[in-house]
SEDREN-323082 format. One line per 2 residues: number of its first residue (from 1); their letters; for each residue x, y, z of N, C-alpha, C. Coordinates in steps of 0.1 Angstrom, whole numbers, padded with zeros to 4 digits. Layout:
N
NUM> A> X,Y,Z,X,Y,Z,X,Y,Z  ...
//
This chain:
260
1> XX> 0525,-0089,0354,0523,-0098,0342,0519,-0112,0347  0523,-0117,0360,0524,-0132,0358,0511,-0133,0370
3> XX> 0508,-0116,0378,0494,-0119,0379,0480,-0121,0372  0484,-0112,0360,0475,-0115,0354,0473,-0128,0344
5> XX> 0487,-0136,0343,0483,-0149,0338,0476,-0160,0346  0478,-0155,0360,0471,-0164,0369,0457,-0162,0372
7> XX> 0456,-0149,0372,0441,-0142,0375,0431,-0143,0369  0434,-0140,0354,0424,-0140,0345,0423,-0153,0341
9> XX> 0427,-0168,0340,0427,-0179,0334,0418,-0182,0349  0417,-0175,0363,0412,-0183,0376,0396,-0176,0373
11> XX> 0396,-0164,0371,0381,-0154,0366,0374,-0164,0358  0380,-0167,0345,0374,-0174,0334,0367,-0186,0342
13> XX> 0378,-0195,0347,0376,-0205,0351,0363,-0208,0360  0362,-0197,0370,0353,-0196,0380,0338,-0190,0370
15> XX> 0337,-0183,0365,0330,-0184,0353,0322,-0194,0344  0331,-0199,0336,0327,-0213,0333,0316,-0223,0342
17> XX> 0327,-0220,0351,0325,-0232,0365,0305,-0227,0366  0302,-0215,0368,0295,-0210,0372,0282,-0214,0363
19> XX> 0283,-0210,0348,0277,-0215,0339,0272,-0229,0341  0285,-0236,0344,0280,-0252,0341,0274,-0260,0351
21> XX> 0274,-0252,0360,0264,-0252,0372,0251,-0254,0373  0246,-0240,0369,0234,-0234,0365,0227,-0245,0357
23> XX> 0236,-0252,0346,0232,-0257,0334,0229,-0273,0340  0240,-0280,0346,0238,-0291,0355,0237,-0289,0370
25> XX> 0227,-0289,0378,0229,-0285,0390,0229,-0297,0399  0225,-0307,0390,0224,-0322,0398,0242,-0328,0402
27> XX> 0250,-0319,0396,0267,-0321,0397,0267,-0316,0414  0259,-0309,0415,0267,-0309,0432,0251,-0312,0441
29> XX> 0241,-0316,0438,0232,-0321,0442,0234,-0330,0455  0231,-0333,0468,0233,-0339,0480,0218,-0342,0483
31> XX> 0216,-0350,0488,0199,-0351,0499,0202,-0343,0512  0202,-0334,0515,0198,-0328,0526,0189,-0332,0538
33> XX> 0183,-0340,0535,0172,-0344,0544,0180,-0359,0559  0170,-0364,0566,0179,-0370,0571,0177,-0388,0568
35> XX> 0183,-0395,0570,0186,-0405,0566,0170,-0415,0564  0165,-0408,0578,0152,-0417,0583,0141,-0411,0574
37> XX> 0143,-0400,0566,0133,-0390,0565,0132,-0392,0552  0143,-0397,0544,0141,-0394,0526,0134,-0399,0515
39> XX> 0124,-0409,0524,0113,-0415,0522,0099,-0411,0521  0104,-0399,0527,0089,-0393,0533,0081,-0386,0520
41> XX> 0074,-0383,0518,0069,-0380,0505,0066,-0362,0504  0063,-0356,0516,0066,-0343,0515,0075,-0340,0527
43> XX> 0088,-0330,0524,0099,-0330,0531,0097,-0311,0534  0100,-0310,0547,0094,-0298,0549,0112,-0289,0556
45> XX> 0115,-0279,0554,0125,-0269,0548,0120,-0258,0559  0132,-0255,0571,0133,-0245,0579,0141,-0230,0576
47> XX> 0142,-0221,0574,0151,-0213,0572,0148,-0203,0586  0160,-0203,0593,0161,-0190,0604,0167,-0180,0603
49> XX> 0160,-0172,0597,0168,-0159,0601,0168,-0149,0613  0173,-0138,0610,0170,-0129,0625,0163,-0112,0622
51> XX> 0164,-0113,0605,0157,-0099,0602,0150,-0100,0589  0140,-0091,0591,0134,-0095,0576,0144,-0089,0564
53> XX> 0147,-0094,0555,0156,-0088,0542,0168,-0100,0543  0168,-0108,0554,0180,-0120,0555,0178,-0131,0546
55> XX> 0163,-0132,0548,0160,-0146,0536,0164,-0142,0525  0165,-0129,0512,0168,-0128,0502,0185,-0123,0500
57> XX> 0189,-0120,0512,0200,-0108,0509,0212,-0120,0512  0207,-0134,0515,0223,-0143,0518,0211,-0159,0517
59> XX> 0202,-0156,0515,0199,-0170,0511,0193,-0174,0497  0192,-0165,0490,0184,-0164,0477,0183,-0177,0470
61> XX> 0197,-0182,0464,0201,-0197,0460,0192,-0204,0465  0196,-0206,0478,0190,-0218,0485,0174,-0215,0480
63> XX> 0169,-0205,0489,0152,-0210,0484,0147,-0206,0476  0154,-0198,0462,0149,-0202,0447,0151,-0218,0449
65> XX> 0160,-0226,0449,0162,-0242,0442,0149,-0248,0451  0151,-0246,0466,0142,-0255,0473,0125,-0251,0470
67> XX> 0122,-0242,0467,0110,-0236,0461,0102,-0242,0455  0114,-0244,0445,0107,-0252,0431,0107,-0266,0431
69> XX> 0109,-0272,0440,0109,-0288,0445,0094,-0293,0448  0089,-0300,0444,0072,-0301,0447,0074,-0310,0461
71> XX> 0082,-0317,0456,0082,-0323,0475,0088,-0323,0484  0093,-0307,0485,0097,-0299,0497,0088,-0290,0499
73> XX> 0084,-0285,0510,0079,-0276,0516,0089,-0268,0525  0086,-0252,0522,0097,-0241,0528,0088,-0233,0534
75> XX> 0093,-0231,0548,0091,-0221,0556,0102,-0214,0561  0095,-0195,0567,0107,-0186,0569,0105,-0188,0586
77> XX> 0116,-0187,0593,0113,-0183,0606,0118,-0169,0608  0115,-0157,0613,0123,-0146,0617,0124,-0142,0630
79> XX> 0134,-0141,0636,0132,-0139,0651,0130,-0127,0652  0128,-0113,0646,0128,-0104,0650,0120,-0100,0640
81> XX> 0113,-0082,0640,0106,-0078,0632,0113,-0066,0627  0124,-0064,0625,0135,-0058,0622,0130,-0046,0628
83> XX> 0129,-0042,0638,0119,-0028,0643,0135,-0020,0648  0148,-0027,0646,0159,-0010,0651,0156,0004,0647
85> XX> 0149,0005,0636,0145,0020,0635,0129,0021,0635  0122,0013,0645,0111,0020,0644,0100,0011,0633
87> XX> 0106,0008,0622,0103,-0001,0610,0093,-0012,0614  0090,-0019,0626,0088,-0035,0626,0074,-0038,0616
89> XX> 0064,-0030,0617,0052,-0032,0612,0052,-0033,0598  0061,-0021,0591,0066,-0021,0575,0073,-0032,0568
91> XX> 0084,-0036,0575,0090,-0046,0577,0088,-0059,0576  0076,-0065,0587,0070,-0076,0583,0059,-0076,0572
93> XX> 0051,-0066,0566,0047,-0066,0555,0058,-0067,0543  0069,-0065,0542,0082,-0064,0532,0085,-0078,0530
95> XX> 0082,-0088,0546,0088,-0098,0545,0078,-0110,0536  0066,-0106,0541,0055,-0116,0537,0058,-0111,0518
97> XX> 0056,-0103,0516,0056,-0101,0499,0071,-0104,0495  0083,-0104,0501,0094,-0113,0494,0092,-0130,0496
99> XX> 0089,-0133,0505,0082,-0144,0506,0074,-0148,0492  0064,-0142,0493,0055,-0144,0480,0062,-0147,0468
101> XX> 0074,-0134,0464,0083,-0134,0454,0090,-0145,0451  0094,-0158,0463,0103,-0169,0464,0086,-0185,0464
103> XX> 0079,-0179,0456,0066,-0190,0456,0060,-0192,0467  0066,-0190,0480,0055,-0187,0495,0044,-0186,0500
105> XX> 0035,-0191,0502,0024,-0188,0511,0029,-0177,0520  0021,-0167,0527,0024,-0158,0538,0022,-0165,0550
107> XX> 0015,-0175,0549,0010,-0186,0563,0026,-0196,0564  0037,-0196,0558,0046,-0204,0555,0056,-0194,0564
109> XX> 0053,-0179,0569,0062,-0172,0575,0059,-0171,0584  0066,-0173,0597,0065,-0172,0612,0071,-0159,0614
111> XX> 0070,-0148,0622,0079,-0140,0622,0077,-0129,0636  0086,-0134,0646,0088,-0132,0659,0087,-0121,0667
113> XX> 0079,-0116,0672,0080,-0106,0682,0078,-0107,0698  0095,-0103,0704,0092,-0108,0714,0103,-0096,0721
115> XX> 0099,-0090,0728,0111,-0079,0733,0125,-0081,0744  0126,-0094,0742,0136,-0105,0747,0146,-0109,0738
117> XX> 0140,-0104,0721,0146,-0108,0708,0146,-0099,0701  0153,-0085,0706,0153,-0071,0698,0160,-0073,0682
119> XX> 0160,-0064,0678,0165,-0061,0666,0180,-0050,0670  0189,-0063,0674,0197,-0049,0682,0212,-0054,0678
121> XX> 0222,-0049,0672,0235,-0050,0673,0244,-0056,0685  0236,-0049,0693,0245,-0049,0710,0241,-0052,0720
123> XX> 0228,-0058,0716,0220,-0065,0733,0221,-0077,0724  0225,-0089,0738,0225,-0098,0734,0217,-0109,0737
125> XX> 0209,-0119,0727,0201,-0128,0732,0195,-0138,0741  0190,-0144,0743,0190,-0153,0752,0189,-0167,0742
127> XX> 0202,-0173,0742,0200,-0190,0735,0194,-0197,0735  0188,-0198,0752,0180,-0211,0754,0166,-0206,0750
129> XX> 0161,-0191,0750,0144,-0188,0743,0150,-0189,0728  0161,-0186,0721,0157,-0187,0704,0156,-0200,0705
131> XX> 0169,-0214,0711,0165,-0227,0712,0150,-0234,0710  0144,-0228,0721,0128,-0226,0727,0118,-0224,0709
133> XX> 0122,-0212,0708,0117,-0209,0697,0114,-0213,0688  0128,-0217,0686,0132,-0229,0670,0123,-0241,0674
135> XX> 0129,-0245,0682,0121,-0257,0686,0107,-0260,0684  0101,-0250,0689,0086,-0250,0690,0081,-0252,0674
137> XX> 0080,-0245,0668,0082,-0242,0654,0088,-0251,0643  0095,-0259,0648,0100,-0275,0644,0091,-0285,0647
139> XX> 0084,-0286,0659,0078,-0295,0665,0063,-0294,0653  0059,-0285,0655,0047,-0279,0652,0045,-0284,0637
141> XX> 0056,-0278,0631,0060,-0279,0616,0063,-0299,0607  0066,-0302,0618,0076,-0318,0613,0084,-0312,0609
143> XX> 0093,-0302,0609,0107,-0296,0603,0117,-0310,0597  0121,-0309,0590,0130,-0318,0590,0146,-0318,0584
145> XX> 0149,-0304,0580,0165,-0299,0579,0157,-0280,0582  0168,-0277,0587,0171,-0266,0590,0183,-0258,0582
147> XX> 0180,-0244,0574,0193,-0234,0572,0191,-0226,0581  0206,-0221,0585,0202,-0206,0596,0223,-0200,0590
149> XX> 0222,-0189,0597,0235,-0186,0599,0252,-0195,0605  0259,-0191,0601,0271,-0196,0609,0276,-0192,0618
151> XX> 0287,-0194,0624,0291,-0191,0638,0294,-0175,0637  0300,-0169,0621,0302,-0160,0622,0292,-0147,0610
153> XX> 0280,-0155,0613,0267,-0146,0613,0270,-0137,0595  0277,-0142,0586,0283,-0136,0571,0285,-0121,0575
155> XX> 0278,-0117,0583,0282,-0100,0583,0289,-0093,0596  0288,-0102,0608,0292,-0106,0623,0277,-0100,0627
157> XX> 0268,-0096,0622,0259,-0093,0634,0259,-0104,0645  0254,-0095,0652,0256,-0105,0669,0239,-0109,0663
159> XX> 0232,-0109,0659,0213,-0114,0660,0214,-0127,0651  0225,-0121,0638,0230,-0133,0625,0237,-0145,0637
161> XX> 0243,-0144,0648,0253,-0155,0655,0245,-0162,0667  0236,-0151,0671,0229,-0159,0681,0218,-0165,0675
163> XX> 0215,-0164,0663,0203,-0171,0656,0210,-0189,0656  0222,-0190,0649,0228,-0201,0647,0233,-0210,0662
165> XX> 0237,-0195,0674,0237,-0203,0684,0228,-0211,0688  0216,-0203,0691,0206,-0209,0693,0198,-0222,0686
167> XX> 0198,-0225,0676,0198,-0236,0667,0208,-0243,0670  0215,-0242,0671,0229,-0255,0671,0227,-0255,0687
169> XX> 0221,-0249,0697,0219,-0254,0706,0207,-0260,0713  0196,-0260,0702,0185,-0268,0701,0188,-0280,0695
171> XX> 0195,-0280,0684,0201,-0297,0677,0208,-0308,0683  0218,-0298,0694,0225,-0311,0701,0217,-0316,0715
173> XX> 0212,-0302,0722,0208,-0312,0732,0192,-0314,0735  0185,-0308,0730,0175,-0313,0729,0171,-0327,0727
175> XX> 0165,-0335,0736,0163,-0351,0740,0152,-0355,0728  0145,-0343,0724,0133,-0347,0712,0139,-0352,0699
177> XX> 0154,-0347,0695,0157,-0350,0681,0171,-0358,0681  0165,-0366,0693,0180,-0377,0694,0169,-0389,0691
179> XX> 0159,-0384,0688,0145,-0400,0684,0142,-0391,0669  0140,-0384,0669,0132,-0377,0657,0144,-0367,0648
181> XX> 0151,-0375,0637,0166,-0365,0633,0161,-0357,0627  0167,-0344,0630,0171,-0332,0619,0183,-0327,0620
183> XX> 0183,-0323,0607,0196,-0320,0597,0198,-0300,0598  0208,-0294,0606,0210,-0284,0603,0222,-0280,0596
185> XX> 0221,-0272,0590,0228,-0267,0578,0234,-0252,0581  0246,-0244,0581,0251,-0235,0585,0258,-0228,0574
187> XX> 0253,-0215,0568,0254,-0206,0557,0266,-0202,0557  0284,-0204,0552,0295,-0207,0553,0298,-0193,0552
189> XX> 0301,-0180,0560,0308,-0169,0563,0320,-0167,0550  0319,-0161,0541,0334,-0156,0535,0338,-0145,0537
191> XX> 0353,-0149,0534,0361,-0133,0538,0354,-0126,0530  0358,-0112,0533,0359,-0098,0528,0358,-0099,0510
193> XX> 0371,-0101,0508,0369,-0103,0490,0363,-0113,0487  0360,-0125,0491,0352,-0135,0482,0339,-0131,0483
195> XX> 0332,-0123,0495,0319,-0120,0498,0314,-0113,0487  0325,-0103,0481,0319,-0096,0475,0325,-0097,0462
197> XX> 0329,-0107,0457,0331,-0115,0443,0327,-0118,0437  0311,-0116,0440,0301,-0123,0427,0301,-0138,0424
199> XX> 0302,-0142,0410,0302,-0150,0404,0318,-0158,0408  0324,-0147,0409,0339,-0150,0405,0346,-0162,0417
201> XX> 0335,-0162,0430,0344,-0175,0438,0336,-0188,0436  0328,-0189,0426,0327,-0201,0419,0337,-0215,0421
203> XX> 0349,-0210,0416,0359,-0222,0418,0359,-0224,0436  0366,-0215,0439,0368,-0216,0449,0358,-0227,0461
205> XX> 0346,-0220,0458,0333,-0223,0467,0332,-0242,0461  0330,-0239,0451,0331,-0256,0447,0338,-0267,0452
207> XX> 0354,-0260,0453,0361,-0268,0462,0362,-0271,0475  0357,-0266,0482,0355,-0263,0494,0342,-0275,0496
209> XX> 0331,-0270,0484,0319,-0278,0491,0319,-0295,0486  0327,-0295,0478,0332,-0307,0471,0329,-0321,0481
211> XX> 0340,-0314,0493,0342,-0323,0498,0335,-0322,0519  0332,-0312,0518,0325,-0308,0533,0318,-0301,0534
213> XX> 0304,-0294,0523,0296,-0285,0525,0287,-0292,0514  0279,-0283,0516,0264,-0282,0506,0266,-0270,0499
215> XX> 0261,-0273,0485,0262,-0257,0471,0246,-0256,0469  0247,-0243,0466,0235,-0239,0461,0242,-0225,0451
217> XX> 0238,-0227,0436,0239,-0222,0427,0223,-0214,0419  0223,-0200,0418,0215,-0199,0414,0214,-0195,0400
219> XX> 0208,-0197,0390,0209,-0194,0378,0199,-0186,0376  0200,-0180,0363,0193,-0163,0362,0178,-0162,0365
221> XX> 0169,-0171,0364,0156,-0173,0369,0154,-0169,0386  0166,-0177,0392,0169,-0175,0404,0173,-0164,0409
223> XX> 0182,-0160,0403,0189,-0147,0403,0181,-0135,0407  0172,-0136,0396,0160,-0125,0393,0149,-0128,0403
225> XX> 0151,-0133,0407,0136,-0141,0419,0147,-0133,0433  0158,-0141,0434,0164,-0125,0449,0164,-0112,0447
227> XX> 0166,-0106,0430,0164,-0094,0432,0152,-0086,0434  0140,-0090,0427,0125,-0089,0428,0127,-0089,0445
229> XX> 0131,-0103,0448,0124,-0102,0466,0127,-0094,0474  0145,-0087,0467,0153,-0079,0478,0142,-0064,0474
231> XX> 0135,-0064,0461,0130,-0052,0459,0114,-0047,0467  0113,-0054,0470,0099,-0058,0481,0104,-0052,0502
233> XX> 0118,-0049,0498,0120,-0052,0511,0123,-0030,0505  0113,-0018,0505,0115,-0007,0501,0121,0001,0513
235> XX> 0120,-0008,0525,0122,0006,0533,0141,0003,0540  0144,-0009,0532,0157,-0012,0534,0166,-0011,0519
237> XX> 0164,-0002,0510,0169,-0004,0498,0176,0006,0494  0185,0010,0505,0197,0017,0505,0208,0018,0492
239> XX> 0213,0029,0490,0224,0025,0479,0233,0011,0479  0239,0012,0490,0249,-0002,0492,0241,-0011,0492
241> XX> 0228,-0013,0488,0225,-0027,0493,0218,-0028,0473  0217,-0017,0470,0217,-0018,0454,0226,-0026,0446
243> XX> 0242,-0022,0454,0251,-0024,0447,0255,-0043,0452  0250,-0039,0466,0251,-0058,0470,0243,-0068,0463
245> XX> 0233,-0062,0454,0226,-0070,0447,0238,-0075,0433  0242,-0069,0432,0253,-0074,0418,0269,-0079,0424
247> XX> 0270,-0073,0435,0285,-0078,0438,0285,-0092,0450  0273,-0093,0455,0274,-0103,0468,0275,-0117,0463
249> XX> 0281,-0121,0468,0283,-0139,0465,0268,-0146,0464  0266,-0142,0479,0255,-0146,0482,0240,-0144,0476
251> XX> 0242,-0136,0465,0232,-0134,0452,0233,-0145,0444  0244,-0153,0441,0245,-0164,0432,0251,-0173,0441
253> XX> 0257,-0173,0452,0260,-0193,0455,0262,-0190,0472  0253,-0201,0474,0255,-0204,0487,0263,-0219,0491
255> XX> 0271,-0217,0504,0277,-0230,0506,0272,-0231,0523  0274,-0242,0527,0270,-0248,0540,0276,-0258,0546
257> XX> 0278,-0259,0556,0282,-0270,0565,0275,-0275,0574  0273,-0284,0573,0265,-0290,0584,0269,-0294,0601
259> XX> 0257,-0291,0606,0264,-0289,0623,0264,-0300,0629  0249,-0309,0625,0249,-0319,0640,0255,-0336,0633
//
């Protein structure tokens, strides 16, 4: 009894919370960009991932909001061509048309083939070529904030961790962007139950980003723009990842911490 007086008044609440979000989104609004940079009149948006199906299936929030910004410009990086089963060539076609789905150019997707940067669980990367990578592709770009994964990759893949390694070890020591700032941004790992609580860690996430992260809330426009994209991705659209479309956090809110 006295869980459910606590539980359901915390549902509601996170609920609510969620609504009024959607409805005001400038309440948790931040400049992301860097200090020297928010002057600039087109601000240009890195996202790293490591497989194609990553930009929709844990970043959706984020690049529905940044999409629709006229003066931001978003690009995908992917290190790999998700080829573990053979897939790579289907795969980066899946990626370019969820792209599309999120307002994209297909020229806006970079997407890596390099057999140094498998699509693999259990071989592990080389930091200083994704560093390399990133880098190049920043340079090239004027990048000027970066999202990628966190230390613990939201799902632990090792490709999800060494993407973020690699980036967070292009930001610190790299001598080019101790003259030229960029801002990286690190996609906040939740446990087990909040990952897959939907709507419902709303409160929670709020507080957290309140005071040490970045929110990204997506509202049903949004919503429907990750599902479309995740539906583009056919040759990964497995039962469980049906059902991850309605229960993942990461279908409605993303949070972040920033690394450098």
């Amino acid at each position: 009894m006295i869980l459910v007086h606590v539980v359901v008044p915390l549902l509601l609440a996170s609920t609510a919370l969620y609504a009024f979000l959607c409805w005001r989104p400038a309440l948790i609004e931040r400049n992301i960009f860097p200090l020297e940079k928010q002057q600039k009149k087109q601000k240009h948006v890195l996202f790293v991932t490591a497989h194609p199906d990553d930009e929709c299936m844990f970043f959706s929030p984020t690049l529905a909001y940044l999409s629709r910004r006229s003066d931001v410009t978003v690009s995908l990086l992917c290190l790999t061509t998700g080829n573990h089963d053979q897939l790579g060539d289907v795969r980066k076609k899946e990626l370019l048309k969820s792209a599309v789905t999120f307002g994209l150019t297909p020229d806006s997707v970079i997407i890596v083939d390099d057999q140094h940067l498998p699509d693999s669980p259990r071989q592990a990367w080389n930091l200083a070529l994704v560093a390399k990578t990133v880098e190049a592709v920043v340079v090239a770009g004027d990048v000027d904030t970066i999202f990628t994964f966190d230390g613990r990759g939201v799902s632990g893949h090792q490709n999800h961790i060494a993407a973020y390694m690699g980036v967070k070890h292009m930001a610190l020591t790299s001598q080019r962007f101790k003259f030229q700032k960029i801002n990286v941004y690190a996609l906040e790992s939740a446990g087990l139950v909040f990952k897959f609580s939907s709507i419902l860690d709303t409160l929670f996430a709020f507080g957290m980003a309140v005071d040490s992260g970045r929110m990204f809330v997506a509202d049903l426009a949004a919503y429907s723009q990750g599902i479309q994209a995740m539906l583009m991705h056919e040759s990964q659209l497995v039962w469980f990842r049906k059902l991850y479309l309605v229960f993942s956090r990461y279908m409605f809110i993303n949070t972040y911490t920033k690394v450098n």
